[in-house]
C-alpha positions in Angstrom: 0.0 0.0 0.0 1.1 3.1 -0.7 2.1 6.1 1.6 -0.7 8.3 -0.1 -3.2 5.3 0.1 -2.6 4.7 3.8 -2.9 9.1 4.3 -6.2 9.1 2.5 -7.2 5.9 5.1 -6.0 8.3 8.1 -7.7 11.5 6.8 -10.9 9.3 7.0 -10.4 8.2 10.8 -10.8 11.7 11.4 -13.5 13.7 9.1 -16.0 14.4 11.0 -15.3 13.2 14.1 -16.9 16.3 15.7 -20.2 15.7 14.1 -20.9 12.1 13.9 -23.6 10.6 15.0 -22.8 8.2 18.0 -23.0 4.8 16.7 -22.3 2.0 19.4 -20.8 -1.4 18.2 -22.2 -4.0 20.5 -19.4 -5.5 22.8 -19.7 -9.1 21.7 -18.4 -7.7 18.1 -15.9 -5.8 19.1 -12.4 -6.7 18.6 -10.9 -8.7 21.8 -8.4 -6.0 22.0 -11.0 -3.0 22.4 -12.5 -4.5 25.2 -12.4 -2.6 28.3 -12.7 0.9 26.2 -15.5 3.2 25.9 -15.4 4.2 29.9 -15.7 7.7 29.3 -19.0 8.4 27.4 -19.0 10.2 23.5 -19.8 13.3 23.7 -18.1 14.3 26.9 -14.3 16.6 26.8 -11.9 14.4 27.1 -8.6 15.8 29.1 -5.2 14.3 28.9 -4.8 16.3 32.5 -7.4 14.2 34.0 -5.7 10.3 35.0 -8.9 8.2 34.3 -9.5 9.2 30.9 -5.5 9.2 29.9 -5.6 5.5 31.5 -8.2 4.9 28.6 -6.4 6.5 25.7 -2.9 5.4 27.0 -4.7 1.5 26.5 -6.1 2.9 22.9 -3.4 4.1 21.3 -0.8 1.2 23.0 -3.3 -1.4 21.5 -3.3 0.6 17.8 0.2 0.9 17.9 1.3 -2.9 19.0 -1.3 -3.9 15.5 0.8 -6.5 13.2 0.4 -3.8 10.4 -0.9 -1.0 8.5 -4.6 -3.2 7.5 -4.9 -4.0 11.6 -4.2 -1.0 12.3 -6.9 0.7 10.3 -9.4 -1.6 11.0 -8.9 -1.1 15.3 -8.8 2.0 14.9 -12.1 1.8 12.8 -14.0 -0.1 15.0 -12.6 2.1 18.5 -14.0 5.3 16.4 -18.0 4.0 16.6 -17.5 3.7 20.5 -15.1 5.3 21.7 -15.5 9.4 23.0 -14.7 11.4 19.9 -11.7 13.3 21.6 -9.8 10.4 23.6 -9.8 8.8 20.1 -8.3 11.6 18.3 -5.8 12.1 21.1 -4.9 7.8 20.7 -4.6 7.5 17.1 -2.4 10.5 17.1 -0.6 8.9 19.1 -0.2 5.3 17.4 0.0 7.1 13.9 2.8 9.5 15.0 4.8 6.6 16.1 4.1 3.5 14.1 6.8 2.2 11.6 4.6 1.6 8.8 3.1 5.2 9.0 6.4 7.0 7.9 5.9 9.8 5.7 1.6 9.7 7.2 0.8 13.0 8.6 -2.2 13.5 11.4 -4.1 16.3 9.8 -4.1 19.3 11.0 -6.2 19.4 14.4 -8.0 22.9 13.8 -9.5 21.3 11.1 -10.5 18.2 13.0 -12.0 20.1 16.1 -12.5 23.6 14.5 -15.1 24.2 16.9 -11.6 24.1 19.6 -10.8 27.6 17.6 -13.4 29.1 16.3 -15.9 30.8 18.5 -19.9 29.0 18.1 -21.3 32.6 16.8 -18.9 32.4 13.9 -19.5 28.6 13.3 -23.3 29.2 13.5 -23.0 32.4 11.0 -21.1 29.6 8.6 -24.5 27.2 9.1 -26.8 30.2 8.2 -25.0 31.1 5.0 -24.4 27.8 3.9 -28.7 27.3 4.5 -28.7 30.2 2.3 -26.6 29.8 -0.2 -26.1 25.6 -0.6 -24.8 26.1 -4.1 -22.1 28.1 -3.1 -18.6 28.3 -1.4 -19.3 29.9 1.7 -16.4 32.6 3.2 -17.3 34.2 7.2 -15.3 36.2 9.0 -14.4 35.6 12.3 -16.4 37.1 15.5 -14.7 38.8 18.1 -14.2 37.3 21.7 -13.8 40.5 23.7 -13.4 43.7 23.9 -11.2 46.6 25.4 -12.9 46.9 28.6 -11.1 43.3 29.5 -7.2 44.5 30.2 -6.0 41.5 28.6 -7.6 41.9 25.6 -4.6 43.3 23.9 -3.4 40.0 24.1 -6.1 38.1 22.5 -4.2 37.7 19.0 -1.1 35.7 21.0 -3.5 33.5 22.9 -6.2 32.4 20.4 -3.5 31.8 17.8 -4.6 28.8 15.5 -1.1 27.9 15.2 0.0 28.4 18.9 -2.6 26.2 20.2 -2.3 23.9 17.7 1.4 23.4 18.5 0.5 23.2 22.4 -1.6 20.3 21.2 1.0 18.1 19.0 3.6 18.8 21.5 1.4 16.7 23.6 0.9 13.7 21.8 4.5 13.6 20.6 5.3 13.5 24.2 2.5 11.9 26.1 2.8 11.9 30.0 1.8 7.5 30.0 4.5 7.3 27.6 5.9 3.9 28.6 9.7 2.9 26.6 9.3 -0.7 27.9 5.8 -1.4 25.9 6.0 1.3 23.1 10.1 0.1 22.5 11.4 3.7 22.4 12.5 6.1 24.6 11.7 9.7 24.8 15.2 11.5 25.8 15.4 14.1 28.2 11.3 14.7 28.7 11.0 15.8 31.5 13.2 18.7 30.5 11.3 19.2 27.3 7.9 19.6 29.5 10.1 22.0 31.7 11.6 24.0 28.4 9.1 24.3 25.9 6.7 25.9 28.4 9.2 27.9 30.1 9.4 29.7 26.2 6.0 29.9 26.3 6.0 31.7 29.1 9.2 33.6 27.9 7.3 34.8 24.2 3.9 35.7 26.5 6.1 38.1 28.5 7.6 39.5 25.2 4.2 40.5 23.8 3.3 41.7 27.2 6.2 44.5 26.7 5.7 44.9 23.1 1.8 46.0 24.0 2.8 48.1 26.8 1.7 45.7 29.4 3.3 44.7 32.4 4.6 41.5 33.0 2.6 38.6 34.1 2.1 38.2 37.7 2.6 34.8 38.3 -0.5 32.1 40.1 1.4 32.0 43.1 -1.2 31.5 45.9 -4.1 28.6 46.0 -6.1 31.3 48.1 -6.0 33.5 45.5 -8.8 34.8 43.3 -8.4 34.5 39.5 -9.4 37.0 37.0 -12.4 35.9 34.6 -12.2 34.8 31.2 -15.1 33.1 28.4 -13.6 31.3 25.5 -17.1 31.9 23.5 -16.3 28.5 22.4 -18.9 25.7 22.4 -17.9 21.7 21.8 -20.0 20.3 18.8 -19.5 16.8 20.6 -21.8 17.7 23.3 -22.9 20.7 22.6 -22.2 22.9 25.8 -19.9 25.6 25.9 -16.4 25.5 27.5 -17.2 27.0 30.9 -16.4 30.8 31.2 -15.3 32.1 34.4 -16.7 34.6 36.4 -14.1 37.3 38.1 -13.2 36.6 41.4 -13.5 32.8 41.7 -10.8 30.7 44.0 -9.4 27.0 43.5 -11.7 24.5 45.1 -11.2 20.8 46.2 -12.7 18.0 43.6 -13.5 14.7 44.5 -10.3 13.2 43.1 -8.1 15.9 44.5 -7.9 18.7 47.5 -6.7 21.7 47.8 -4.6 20.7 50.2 -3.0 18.1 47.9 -1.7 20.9 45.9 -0.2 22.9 48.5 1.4 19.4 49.6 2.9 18.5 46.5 4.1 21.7 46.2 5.9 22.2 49.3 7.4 18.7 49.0 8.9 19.3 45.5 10.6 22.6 46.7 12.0 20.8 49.4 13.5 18.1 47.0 15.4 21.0 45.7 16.6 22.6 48.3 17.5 19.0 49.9 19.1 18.2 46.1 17.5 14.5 46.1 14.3 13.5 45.3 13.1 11.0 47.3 12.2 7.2 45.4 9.1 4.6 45.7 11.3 2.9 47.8 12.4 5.6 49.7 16.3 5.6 47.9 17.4 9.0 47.6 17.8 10.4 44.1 20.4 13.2 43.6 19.6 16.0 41.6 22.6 16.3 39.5 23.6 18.9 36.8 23.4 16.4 34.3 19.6 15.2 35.3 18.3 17.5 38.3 16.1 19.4 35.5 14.7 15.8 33.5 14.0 13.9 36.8 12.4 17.6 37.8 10.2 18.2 34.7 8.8 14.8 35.3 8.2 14.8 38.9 5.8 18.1 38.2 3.9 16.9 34.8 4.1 13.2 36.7 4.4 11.0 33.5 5.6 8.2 33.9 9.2 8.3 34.1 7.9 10.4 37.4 10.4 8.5 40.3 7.3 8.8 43.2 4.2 9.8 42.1 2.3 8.4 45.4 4.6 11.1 47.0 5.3 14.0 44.6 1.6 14.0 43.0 0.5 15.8 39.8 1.0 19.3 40.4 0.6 20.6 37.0 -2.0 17.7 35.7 -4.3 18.4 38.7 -3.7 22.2 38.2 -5.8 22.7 35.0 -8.3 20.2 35.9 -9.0 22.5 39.5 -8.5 25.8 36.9 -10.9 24.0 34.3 -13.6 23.2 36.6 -13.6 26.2 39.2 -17.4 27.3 38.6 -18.6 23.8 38.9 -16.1 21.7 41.1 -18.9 19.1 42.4 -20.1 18.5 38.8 -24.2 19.3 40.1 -24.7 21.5 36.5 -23.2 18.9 34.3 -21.3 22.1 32.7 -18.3 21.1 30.4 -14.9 22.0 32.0 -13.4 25.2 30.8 -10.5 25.8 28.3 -7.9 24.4 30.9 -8.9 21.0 30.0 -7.7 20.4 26.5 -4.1 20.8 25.2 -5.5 22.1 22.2 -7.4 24.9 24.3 -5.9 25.8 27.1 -3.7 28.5 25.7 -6.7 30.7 24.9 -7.0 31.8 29.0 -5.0 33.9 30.3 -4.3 32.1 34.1 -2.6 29.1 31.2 0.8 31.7 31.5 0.0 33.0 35.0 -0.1 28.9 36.0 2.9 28.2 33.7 5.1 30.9 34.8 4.3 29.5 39.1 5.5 26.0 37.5 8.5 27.7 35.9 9.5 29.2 39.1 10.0 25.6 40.7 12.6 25.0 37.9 14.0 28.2 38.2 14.3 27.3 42.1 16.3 24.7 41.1 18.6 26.4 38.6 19.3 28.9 40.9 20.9 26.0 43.2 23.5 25.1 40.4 26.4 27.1 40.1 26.5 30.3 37.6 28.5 28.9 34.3 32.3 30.2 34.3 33.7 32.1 31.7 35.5 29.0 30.8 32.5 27.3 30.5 30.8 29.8 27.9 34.1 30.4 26.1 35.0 28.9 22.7 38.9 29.5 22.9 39.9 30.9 19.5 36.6 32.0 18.0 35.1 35.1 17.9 31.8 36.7 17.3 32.9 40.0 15.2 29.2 41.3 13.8 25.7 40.1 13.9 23.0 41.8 11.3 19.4 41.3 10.4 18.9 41.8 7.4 15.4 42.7 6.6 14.1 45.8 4.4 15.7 48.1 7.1 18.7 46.2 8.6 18.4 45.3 12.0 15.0 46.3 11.9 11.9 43.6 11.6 8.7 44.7 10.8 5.3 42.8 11.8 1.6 43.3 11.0 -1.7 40.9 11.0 -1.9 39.1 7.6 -5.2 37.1 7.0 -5.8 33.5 6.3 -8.8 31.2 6.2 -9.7 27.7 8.0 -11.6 25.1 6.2 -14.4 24.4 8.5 -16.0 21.1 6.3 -13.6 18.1 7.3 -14.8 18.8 11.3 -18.0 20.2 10.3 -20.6 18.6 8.3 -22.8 20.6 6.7 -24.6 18.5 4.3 -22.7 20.7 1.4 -19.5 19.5 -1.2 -19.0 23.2 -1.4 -16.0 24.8 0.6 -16.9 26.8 3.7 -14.4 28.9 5.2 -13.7 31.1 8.4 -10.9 34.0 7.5 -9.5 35.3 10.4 -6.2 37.3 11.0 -3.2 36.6 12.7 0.7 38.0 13.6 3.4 37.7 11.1 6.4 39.3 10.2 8.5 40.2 7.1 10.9 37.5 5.9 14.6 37.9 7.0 18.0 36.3 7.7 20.6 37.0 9.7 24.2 37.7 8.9 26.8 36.2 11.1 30.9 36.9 10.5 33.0 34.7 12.6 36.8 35.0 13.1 38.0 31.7 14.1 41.8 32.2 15.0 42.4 28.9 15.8 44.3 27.9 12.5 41.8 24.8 11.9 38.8 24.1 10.5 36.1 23.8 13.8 32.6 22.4 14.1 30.3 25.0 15.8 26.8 25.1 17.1 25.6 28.4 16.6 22.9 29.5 19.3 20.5 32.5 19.0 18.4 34.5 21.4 16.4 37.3 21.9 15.4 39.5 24.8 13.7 42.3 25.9 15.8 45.4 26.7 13.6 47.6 28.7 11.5 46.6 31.1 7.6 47.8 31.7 9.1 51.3 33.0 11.6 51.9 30.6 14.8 50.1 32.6 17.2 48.5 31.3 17.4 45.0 32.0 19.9 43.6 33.5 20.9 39.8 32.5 20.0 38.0 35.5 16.1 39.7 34.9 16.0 39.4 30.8 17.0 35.6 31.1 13.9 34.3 31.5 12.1 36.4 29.2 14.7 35.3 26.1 13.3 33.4 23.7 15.2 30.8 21.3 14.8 31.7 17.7 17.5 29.2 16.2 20.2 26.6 16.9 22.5 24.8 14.5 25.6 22.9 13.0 27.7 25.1 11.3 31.6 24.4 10.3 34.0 27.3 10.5 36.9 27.5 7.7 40.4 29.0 9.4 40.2 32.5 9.2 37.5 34.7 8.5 33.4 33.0 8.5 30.8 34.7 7.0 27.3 32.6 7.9 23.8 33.1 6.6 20.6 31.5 8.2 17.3 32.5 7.2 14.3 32.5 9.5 12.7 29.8 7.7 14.7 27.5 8.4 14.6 28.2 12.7 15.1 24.6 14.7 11.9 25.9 16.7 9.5 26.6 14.5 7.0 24.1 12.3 8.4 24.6 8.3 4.9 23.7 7.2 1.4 22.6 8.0 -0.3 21.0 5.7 -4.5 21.2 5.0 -6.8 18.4 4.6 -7.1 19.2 1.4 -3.1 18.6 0.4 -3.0 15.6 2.9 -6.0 14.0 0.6 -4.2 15.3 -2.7 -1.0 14.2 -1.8 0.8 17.0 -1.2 3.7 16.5 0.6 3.2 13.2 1.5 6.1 11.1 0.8 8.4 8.4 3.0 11.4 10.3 2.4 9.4 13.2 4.5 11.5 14.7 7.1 9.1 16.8 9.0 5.3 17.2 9.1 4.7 15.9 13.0 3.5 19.8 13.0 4.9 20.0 16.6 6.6 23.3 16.3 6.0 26.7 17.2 4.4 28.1 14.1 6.6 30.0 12.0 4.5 33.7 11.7 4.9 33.4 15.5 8.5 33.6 15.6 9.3 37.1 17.1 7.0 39.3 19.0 4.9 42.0 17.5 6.8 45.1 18.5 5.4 48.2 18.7 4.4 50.8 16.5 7.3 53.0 17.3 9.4 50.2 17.5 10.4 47.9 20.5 14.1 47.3 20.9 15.5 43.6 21.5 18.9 42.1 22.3 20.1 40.0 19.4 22.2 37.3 21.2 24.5 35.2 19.1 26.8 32.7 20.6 28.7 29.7 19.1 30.0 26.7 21.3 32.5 24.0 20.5 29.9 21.3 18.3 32.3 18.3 19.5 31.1 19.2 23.0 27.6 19.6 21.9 27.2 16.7 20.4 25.2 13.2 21.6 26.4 11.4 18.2 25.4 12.0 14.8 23.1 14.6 13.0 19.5 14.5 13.8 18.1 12.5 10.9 14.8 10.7 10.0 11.1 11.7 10.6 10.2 15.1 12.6 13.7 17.0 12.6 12.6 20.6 11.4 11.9 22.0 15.5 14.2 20.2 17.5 14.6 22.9 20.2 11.2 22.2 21.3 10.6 19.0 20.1 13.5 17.1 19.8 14.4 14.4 17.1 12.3 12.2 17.1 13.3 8.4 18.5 16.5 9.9 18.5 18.6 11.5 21.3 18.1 15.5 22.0 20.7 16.4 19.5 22.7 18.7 22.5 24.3 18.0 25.5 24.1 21.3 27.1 21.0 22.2 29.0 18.2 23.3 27.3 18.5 27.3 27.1 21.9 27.5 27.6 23.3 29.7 28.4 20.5 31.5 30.1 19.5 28.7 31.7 21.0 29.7 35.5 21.6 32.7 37.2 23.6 35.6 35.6 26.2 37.7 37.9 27.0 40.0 35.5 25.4 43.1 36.4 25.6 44.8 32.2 25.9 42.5 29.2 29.3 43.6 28.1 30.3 42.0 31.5 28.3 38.8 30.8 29.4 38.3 27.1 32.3 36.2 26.2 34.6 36.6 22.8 32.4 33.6 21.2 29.1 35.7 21.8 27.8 39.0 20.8 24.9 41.5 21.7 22.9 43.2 18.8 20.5 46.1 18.8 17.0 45.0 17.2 14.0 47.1 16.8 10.3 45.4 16.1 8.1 47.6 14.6 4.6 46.6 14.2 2.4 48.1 11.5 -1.0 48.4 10.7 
């Protein structure tokens, strides 16, 4: 079978899966395998957060993946879509398709086309059911409704959390490294995880903070206190499965305890993590001490606080972040007596819409930065690269070192999650960030008389603060964002290197539609991306202001024979390897993730931080309308 054949097969597992009219296959002809599956009823939101439903998926997509080959496959998965809840099966067969041997070269399509009722508010997806009853013979185009207006303070940042592509990437991220993950059944591991949990949503948090500046907000104030009342926020969203909206939540509502989880718990798990840190061991099932090294303090960490299963005592260390979102999810109806769906907190492919998601995020990245502030600040030695040196750093865009962004529009096929009983097209257009096309220009002087391998690591950061400081390196580390790392090999003498955006190991190269998947496009077993977990490229840099927001450029190249675990990244899902990793591979660096801003700075100005092997550039954003 071909690769296209098998694509066309998976595009039809999931058309739609929103809409479909619950059809249950009696249990007596059910495969053996499915047995035991269907616990959590269609039609209710299923949350990888919560542990009973994940129990059920983690058993779906273990069964589809262990199938003898591609025809098994297809026909368990098949069968488990007529019972099983619509998004638990999504989630699975992700999963199993992601990983499976004999689906090289398969994409999962797109989810915002699967669920498009996960990113498109219900007014605008009933205004598309209204024109299309109106005009059946036509293609139908609506525009998007608005979810809010100025009176809300965080508004302004409505663009950055709705993103289609942002949430979208929160959700693959999540199924390429699922919390039940288990190497001994599924035969491959998933290096350095727990850092990866710890990493990619410490840049989230990092890029939130960015656009916070760039809009002339203040920072973030983090969820620091489980006494504390949250702001309000309504998604407007409503779930086609069951047909209730994603909660909204009212102003002025605290955390309360559910049946499965207290409070208490929280505050618990909490206080014993922190302690773990300041202690520098974590303490096992079987009560042997674990030492948080430099090597693995952060991965055993990140684990401990999403508690997958590499977690070393999840009895003791509970599921701090897990449990988090469910509590946030289901704040207005903690008891469940109103049957109300959970709010936006619940879903991967949601939760980045509300604003408490970064508040949350940036209380969980302040355990990890607890813990990086225990290992020692890296030496000059340590950042050096003996013989090479950074000699200039440009942007080049229409202005040099000057980036310009605006909102472009673009459109969302609504009919592959959506049935409306048309074969014409019916789109939503929306708008969304992007930013003019660019490169940077990098000249190197490598006096070492020898050819050197080099990674070649960029950053940017802030430079003023909310009131105008300047930031000093220990405050703007956390608020620098990756844009790019890679393998570059330096001639003796003078190096003149040229990388453009495109290509960045963070973000997504491309997405592909439905439509392509079902045409073919891009669908080949030579194919080394399309597992669309990235950070979508138009999201790259922050939006800038109109008169410009100034950045610091950082640009620093390390010695690649210390940076390297073995061999290129190669194979399936290479394109965003900062925040994805290579997939079945090792991470493809040694160094921590976000070095060298990883641990506390000393330095109190950037000259005094910067090393020969690194420089500092001046960047404005301007944003235009």
């Amino acid at each position: 079978m071909s690769v296209q054949e098998k694509q066309q097969r998976v595009c039809s597992l999931f058309t739609h899966l929103a809409t479909a009219i619950p059809h249950t296959l009696p249990e007596d002809q059910r495969d053996p395998r499915l047995h035991h599956l269907g616990k959590l009823a269609q039609g209710e939101l299923f949350s990888c957060f919560h542990e009973e439903p994940l129990k059920e998926a983690t058993h779906l997509y273990e069964v589809l993946y262990a199938a003898k080959d591609f025809d098994d496959f297809f026909t368990l998965a098949k069968q488990a879509r007529t019972f099983v809840n619509e998004g638990l099966f999504a989630y699975a067969a992700s999963v199993a398709i992601l990983h499976r041997d004999d689906c090289k070269g398969v994409t999962v399509p797109p989810i915002q086309e699967v669920f498009p009722d996960r990113f498109v508010p219900s007014t605008t997806i009933s205004a598309a059911l209204k024109e299309v009853a109106n005009h059946p013979d036509k293609d139908i185009h609506v525009e998007i409704e608005s979810t809010g207006n100025i009176l809300d303070p965080e508004y302004k940042m409505s663009y950055f959390r709705d993103d289609i592509g942002c949430n979208a990437h929160h959700w693959h991220w999540h199924i390429v490294y699922p919390a039940t993950w288990r190497p001994e059944i599924m035969g491959k591991l998933k290096d350095r995880k727990g850092e990866l949990f710890y990493y990619m949503h410490q840049q989230m948090c990092a890029r939130y903070d960015c656009e916070r500046l760039s809009n002339g907000m203040r920072r973030m104030i983090p969820f620091h206190n489980f006494e504390e009342e949250l702001e309000g926020y309504s998604s407007h969203l409503t779930s086609l499965v069951s047909g209730l909206q994603y909660a909204s939540r009212p102003e002025g509502f605290k955390l309360c305890d559910l049946k499965d989880v207290d409070v208490q718990d929280m505050i618990r798990w909490r206080e014993r993590i922190i302690e773990a840190i300041h202690l520098g061991e974590v303490e096992g099932e079987h009560h042997e001490h674990i030492k948080l090294t430099e090597e693995n303090g952060i991965d055993i960490l990140g684990s401990l606080v999403e508690s997958n299963y590499e977690s070393k005592n999840k009895l003791f260390y509970g599921s701090l972040h897990n449990w988090g979102h469910v509590m946030m999810a289901r704040i207005t109806d903690p008891d469940g007596r109103f049957h109300e769906n959970a709010g936006v907190m619940s879903d991967t492919s949601t939760a980045l819409r509300d604003p408490i998601f970064y508040r949350y995020h940036r209380f969980i990245d302040d355990i990890f930065q607890e813990y990086k502030s225990s290992l020692p600040s890296y030496t000059k030695e340590q950042l050096d690269f003996p013989g090479v040196q950074v000699v200039n750093v440009t942007v080049n865009a229409k202005v040099p070192n000057l980036v310009t962004t605006f909102m472009k529009t673009a459109e969302l096929e609504l009919t592959h999650g959506i049935d409306f009983g048309t074969n014409h097209s019916v789109k939503v257009k929306y708008q969304h960030l992007d930013h003019e096309p660019f490169t940077f220009n990098i000249s190197v002087d490598n006096q070492t008389g020898a050819a050197k391998q080099a990674t070649v690591r960029m950053f940017l950061g802030p430079k003023y603060d909310e009131l105008g400081n300047r930031l000093d390196p220990e405050h703007q580390r956390t608020l620098c964002i990756e844009l790019d790392k890679f393998h570059v090999e330096l001639t003796a003498g003078k190096n003149s290197i040229t990388r453009d955006h495109k290509v960045s190991s963070v973000t997504v190269s491309e997405t592909h539609t439905f439509k392509q998947l079902l045409a073919g496009e891009g669908v080949s077993e030579n194919t080394t991306e399309f597992c669309s977990c990235g950070w979508p490229e138009h999201m790259l840099i922050p939006r800038g202001s109109h008169k410009g927001t100034e950045f610091d450029l950082y640009v620093m190249l390390t010695d690649y024979e210390q940076d390297a675990v073995g061999g290129e990244p190669h194979g399936l899902c290479t394109d965003a390897i900062s925040y994805c990793g290579a997939k079945d591979q090792k991470y493809p660096d040694k160094r921590p993730m976000g070095y060298p801003f990883d641990r506390v700075i000393h330095a109190h100005t950037v000259a005094e931080f910067l090393t020969p092997n690194m420089s500092c550039t001046d960047v404005k954003i301007k944003h235009t309308v």
